[in-house]
Residue, then its C-alpha position, 0 to 999 in steps of 0.5 A: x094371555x101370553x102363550x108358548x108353544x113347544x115342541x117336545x120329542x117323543x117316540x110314544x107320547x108319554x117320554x121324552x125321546x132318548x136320543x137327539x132332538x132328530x132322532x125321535x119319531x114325532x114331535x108333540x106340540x104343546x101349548x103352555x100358558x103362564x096360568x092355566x093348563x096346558x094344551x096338546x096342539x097336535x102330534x107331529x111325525x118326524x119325516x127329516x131323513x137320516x143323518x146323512x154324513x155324521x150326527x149334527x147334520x145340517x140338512x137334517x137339522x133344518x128339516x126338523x126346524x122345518x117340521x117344528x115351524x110355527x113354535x117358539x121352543x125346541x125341546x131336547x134331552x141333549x146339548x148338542x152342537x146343533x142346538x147351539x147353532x139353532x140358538x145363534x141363528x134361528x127364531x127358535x128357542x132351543x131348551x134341553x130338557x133331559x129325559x122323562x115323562x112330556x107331564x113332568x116336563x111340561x110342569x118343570x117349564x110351567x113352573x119356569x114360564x116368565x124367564x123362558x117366555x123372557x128368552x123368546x121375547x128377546x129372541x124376536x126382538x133379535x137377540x140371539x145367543x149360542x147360550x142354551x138354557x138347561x133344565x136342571x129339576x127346577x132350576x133354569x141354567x143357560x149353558 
């Protein structure tokens, strides 16, 4: 059985984080599976220091990548510059996600599972873009 897992930011567990990716106090972990229900992994404290020249910092960044190892995505609520850098040279698949509650979010990517799962096969395989996909309700969109 084929598996995704996700990192989802947070600030309470019940709503995606507002802001970006590294500004969320944890990361949920989540197992997703084409069939079947998904599984809370663990929660994951955000310890990556503050921005510490201007938003996008890369010292942050990979300290959040270094927070989220061992997932194939990472969730966000914005598009940002860093997240087109993650895509282009990372194993991680980032996916903007918006804003809402992990439930509605976990669903809308369950329900967008073989394409995603599609993105994290070829990114192993070495392929790596600045595309982003994007969840738009439920539709899958690369930006």
């Amino acid at each position: 059985m084929t598996r995704i897992r996700i990192a989802i930011p947070s600030n309470d567990g019940e709503e995606t984080s507002p802001g970006h990716m590294g500004m969320a106090k944890y990361f949920y972990i989540y197992d997703l599976f084409e069939k079947g229900e998904p599984t809370f992994v663990e929660r994951r404290e955000n310890t990556s220091p503050p921005d510490l020249t201007e938003h996008g910092d890369a010292v942050k960044m990979k300290a959040v990548l270094e927070i989220c190892s061992g997932c194939d995505v990472i969730a966000g609520t914005k598009l940002s510059p860093n997240f087109r850098n993650v895509s282009n040279t990372t194993e991680f698949q980032p996916l903007v996600v918006g804003k809402g509650k992990l439930t509605d979010i976990i669903s809308r990517i369950t329900t967008n599972y073989e394409p995603i799962y599609d993105l994290i096969q070829r990114r192993k395989e070495g392929e790596k873009t600045r595309e982003v996909p994007k969840l738009m309700n439920e539709q899958l969109l690369l930006v």
